[in-house]
Backbone as CSV, one residue per row, in Angstrom:
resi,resn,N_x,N_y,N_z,CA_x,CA_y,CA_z,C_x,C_y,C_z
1,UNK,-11.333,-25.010,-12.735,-11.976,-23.835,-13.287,-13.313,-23.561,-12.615
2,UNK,-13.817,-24.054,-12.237,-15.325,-24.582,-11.550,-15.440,-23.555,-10.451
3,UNK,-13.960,-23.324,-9.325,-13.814,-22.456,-8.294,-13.750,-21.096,-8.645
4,UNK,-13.197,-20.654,-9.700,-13.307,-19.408,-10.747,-14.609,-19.274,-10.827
5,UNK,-15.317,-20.134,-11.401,-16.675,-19.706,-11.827,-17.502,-19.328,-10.482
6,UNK,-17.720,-19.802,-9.760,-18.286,-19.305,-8.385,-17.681,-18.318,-8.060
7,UNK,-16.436,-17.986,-7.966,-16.116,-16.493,-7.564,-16.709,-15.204,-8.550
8,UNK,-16.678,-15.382,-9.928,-17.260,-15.017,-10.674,-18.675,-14.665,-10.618
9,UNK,-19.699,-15.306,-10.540,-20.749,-15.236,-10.333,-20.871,-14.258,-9.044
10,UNK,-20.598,-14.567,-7.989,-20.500,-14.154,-6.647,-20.364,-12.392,-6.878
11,UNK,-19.041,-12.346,-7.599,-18.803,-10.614,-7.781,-19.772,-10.280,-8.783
12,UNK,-20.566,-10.568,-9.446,-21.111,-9.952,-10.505,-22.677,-9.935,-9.816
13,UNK,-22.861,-11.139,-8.767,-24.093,-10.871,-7.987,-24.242,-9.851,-7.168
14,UNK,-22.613,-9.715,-6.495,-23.122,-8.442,-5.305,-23.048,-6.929,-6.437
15,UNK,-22.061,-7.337,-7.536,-21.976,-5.624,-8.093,-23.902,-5.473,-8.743
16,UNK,-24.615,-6.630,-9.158,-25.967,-6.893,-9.515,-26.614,-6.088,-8.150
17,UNK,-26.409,-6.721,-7.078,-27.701,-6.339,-6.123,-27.610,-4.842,-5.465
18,UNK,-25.982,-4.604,-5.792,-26.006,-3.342,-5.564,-26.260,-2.153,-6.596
19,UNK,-26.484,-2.337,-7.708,-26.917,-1.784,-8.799,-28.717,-1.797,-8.925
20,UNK,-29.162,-2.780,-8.156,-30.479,-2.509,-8.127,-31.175,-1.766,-7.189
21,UNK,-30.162,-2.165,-6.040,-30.389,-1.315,-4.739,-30.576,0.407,-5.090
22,UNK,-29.531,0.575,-6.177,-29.658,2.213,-6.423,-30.263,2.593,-7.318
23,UNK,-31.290,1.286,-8.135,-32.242,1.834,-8.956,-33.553,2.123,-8.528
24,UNK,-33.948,1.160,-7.604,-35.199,1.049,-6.892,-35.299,1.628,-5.471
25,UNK,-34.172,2.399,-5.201,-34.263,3.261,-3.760,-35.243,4.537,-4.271
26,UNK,-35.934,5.121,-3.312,-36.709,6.597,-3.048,-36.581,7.409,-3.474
27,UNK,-35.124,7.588,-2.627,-34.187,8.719,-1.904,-33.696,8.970,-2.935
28,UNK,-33.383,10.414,-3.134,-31.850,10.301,-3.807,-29.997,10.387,-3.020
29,UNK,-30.367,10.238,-1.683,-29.535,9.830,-0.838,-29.218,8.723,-0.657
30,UNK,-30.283,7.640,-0.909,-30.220,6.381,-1.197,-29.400,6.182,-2.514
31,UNK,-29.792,6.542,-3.054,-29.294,6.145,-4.446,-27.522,6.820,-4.548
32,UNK,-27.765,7.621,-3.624,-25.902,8.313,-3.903,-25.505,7.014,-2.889
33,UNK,-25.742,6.739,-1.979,-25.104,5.870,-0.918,-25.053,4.233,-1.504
34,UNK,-25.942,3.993,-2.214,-25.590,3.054,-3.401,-24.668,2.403,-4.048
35,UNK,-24.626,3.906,-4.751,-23.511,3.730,-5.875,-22.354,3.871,-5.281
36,UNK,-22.086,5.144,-4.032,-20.604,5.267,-3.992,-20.206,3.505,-3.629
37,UNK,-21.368,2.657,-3.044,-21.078,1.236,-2.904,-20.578,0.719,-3.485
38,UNK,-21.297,0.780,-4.972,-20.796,0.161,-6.140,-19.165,0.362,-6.329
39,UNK,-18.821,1.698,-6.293,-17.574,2.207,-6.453,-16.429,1.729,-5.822
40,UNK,-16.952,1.733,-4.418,-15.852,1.406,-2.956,-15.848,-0.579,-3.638
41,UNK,-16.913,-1.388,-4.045,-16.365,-2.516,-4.694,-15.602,-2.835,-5.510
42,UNK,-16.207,-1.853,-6.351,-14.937,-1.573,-7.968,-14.023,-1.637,-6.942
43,UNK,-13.432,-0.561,-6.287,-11.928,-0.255,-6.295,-11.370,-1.433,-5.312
44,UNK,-12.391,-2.481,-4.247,-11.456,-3.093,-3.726,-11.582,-4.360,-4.649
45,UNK,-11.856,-4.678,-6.160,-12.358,-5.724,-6.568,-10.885,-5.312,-7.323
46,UNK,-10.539,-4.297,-7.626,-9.282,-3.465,-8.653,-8.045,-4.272,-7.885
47,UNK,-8.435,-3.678,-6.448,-6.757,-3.775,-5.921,-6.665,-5.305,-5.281
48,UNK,-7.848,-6.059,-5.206,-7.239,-7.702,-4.952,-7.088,-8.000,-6.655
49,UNK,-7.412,-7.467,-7.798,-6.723,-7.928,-8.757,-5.383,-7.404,-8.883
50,UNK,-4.737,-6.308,-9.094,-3.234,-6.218,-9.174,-2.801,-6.797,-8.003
51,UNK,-3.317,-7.640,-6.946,-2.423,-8.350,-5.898,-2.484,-9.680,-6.215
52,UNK,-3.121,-10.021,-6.976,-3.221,-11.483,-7.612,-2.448,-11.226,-8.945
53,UNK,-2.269,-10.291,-9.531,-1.514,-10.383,-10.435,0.379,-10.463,-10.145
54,UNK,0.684,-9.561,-8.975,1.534,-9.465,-8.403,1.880,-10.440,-7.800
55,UNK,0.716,-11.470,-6.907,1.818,-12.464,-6.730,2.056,-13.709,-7.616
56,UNK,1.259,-13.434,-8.827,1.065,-14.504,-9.879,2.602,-14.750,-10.998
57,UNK,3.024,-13.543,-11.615,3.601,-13.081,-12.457,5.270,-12.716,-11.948
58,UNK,5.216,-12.080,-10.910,6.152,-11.478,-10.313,6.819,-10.364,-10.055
59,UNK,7.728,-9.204,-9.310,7.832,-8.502,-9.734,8.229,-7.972,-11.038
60,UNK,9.617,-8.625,-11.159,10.348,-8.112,-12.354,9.604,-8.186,-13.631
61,UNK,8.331,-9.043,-14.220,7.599,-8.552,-14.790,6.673,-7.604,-14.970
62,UNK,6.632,-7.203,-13.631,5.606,-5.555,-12.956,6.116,-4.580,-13.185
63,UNK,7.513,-4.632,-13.188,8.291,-3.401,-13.190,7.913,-2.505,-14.279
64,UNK,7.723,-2.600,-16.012,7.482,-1.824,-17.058,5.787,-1.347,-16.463
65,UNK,5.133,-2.359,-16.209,3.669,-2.052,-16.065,3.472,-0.833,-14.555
66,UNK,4.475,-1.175,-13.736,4.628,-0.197,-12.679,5.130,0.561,-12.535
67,UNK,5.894,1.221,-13.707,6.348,2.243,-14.223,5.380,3.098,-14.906
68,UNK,4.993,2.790,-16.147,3.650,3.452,-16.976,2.737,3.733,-15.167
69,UNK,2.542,3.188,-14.489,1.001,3.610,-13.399,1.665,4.531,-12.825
70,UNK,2.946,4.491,-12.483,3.675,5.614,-11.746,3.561,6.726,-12.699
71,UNK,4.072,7.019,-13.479,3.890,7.772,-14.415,2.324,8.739,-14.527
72,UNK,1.483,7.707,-14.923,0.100,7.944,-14.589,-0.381,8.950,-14.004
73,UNK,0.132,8.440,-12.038,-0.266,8.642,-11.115,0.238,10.120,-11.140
74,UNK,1.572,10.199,-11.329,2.158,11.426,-11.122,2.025,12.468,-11.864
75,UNK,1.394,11.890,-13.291,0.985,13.212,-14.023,-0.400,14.167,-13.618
76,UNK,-1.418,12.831,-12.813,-2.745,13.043,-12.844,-2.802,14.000,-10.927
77,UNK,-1.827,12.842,-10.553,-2.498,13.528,-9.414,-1.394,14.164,-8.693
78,UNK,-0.001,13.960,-8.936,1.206,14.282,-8.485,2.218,13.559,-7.631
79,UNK,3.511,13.963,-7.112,4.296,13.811,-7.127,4.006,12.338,-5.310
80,UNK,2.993,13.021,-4.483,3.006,12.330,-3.147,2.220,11.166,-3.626
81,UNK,1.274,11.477,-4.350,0.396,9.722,-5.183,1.202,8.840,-5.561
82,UNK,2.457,9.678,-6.522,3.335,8.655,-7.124,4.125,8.126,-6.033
83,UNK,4.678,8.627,-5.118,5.348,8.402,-3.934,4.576,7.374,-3.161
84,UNK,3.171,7.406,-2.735,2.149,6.637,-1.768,2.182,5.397,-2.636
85,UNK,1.924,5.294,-4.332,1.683,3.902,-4.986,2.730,3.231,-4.824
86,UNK,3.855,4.075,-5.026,5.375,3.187,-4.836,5.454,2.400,-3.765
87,UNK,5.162,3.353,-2.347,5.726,3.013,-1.125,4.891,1.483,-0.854
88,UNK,3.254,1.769,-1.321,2.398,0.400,-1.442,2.480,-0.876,-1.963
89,UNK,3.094,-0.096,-3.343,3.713,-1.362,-3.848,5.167,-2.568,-3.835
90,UNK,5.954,-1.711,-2.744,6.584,-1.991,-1.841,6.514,-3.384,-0.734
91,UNK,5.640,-2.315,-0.210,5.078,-3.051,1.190,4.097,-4.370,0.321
92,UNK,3.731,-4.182,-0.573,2.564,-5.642,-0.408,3.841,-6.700,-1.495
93,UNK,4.508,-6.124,-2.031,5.163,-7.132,-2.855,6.322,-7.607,-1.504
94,UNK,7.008,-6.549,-0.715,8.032,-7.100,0.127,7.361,-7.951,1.630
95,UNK,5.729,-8.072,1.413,5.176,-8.478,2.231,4.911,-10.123,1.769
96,UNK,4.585,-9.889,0.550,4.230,-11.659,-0.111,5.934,-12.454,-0.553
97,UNK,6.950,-11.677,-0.640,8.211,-12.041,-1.155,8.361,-12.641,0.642
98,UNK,8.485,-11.767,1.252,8.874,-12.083,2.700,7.949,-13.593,3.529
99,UNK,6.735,-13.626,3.287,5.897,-14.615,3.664,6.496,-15.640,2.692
100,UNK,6.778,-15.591,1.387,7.320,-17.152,0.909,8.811,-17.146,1.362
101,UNK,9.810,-16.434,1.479,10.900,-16.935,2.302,10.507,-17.180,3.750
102,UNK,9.867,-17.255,4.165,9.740,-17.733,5.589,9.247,-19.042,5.662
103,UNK,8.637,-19.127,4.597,8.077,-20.670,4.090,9.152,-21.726,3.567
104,UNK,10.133,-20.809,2.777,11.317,-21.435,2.193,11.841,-22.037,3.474
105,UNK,11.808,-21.000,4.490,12.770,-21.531,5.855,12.371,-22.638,6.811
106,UNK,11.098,-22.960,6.526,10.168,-23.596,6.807,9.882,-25.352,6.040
107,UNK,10.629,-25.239,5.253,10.462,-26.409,4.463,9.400,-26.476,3.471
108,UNK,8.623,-25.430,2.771,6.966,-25.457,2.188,7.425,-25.749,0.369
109,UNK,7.903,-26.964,0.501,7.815,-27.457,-1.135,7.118,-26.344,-1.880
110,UNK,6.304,-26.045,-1.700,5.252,-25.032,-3.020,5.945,-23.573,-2.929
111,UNK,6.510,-23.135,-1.397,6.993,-22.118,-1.677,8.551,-22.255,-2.448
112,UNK,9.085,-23.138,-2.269,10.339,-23.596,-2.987,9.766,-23.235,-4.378
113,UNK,8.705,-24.212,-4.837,8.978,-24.196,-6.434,7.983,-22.810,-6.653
114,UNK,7.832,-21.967,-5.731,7.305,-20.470,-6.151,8.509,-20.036,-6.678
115,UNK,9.675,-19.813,-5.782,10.848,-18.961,-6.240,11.509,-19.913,-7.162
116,UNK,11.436,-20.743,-7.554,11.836,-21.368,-8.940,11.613,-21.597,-10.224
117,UNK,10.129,-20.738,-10.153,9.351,-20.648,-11.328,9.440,-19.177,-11.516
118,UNK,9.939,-17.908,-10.458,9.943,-16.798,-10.833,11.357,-16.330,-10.604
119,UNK,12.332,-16.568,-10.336,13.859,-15.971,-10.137,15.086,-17.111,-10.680
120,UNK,15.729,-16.513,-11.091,17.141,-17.121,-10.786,17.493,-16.639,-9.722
121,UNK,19.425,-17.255,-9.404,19.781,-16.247,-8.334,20.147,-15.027,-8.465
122,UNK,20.619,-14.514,-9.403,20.931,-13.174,-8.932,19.645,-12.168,-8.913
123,UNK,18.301,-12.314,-9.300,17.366,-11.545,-9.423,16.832,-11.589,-7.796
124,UNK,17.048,-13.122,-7.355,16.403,-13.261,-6.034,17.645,-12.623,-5.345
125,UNK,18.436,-12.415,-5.405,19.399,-11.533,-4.343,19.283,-10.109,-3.939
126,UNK,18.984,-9.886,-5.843,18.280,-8.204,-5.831,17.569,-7.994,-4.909
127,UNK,16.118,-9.026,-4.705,15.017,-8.216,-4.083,15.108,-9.138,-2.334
128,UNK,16.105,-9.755,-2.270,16.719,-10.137,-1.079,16.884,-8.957,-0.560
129,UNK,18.034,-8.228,-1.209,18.408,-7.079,-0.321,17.736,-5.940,-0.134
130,UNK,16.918,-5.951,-0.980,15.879,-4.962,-1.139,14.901,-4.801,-0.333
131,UNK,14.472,-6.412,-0.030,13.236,-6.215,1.118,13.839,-7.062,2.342
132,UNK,14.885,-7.050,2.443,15.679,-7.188,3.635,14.684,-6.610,4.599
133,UNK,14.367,-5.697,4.925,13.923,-5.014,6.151,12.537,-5.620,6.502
134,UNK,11.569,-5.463,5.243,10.423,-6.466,5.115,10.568,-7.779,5.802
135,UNK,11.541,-8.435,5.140,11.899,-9.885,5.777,11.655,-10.062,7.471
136,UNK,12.361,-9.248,8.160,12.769,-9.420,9.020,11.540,-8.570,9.848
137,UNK,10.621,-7.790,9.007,9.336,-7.081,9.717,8.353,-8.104,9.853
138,UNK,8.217,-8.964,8.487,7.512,-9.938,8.632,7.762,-11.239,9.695
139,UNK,8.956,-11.572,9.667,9.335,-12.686,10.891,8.799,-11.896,12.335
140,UNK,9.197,-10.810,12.386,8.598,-10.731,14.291,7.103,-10.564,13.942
141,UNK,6.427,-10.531,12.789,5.017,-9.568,12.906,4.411,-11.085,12.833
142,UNK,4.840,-11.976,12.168,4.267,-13.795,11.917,4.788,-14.626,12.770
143,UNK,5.931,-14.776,12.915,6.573,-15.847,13.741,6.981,-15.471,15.035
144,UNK,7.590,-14.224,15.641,8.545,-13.968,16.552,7.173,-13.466,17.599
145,UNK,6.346,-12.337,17.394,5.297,-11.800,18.135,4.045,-13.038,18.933
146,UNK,3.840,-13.382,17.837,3.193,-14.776,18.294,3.232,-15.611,19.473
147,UNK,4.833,-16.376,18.937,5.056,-17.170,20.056,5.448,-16.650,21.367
148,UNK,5.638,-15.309,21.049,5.299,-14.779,22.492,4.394,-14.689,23.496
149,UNK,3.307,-14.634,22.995,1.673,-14.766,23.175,1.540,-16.594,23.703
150,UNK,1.893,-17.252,22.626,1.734,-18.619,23.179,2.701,-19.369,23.831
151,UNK,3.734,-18.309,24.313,4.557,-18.799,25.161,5.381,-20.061,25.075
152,UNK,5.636,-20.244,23.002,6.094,-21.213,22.902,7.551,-20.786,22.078
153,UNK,8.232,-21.136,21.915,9.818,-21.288,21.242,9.983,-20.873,19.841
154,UNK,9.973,-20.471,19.555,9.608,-19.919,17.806,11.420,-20.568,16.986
155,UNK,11.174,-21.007,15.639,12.228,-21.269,15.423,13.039,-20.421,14.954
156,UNK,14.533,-20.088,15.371,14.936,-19.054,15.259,15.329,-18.762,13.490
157,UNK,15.385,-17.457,13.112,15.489,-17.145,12.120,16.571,-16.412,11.854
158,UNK,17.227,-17.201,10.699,18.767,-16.828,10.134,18.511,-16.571,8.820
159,UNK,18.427,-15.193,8.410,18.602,-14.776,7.012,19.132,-15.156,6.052
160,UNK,20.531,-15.193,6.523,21.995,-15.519,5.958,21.533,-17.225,5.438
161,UNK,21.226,-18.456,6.418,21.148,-19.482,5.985,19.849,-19.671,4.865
162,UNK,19.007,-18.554,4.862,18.011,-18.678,3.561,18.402,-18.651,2.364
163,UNK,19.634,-17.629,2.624,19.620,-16.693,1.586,20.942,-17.837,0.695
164,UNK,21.502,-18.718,1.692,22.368,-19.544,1.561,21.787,-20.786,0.638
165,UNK,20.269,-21.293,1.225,19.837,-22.165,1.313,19.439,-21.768,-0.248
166,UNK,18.469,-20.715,-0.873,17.967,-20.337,-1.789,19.112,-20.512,-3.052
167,UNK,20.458,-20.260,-2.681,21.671,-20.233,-4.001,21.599,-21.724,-4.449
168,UNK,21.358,-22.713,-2.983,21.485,-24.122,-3.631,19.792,-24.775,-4.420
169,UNK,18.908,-23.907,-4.129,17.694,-24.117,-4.963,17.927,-23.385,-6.143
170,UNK,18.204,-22.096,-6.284,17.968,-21.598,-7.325,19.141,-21.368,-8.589
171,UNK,18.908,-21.596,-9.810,19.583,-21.798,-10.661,20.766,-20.294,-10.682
172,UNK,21.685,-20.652,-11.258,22.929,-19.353,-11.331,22.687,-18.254,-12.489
């Protein structure tokens, strides 16, 4: 808990020094350039929390809660917002799903008992096929691009034997 608390402190110091910054500035240009600070923190302090929540919880528990924001989104701001949150929430969930099967393929005990604490099999098949494309964006963008660069052998990657490998980890 101790590592919490330092992160804690930490965000509440910079949202602190930037809150003073826009009390004790001159300007009132200062003071707008400030705050929109304050703001641009809020919102990236917002979106590493629903990404810690996302990879904490899982999707299929996101789904009701990412429904209501869709909803939200689309009443407030319309139809391409609701479209842009989707497509985002996409990409960062088929981005962290894809990085722990590559780990699975990899041998990473912790990523094993990730997908064993959040899927059976048929849920993990769902979003198997689902971020199929992810999968395989993430292997050349982590593993395949790379060892090109270092001119070393990358181990080759078979979907099929993950997806094989995952039925004998994960419960029916």
């Amino acid at each position: 808990m101790g590592e919490y608390r330092a992160l804690i402190v930490t965000i509440f110091i910079i949202f602190g020094l930037t809150l003073l910054g826009a009390f004790f500035s001159p300007t009132f240009s200062e003071q707008k350039s400030y705050l929109e600070l304050f703001m641009l923190f809020g919102s990236l302090l917002f979106i590493f929390s629903v990404l810690v929540v996302l990879a904490a919880i899982g999707f299929s528990s996101f789904a009701l809660y990412l429904a209501i924001v869709v909803a939200a989104i689309m009443a407030l701001f319309g139809i391409w917002s609701a479209f842009l949150a989707v497509s985002m929430t996409y990409g960062v969930w088929g981005f962290i799903f894809s990085i722990e099967l590559l780990l699975v393929d990899h041998d990473v005990p912790t990523a094993i008992s990730w997908f064993q604490e959040r899927y059976d099999f048929q849920s993990f098949r769902g979003e198997y096929y689902a971020f199929y494309p992810m999968i395989l964006f993430v292997y050349l963008l982590v593993e395949f691009i790379p060892s090109l660069f270092d001119k070393e052998k990358s181990k080759r990657f078979e979907p099929h034997q993950v997806f094989e490998k995952m039925r004998g980890v994960l419960k029916p």
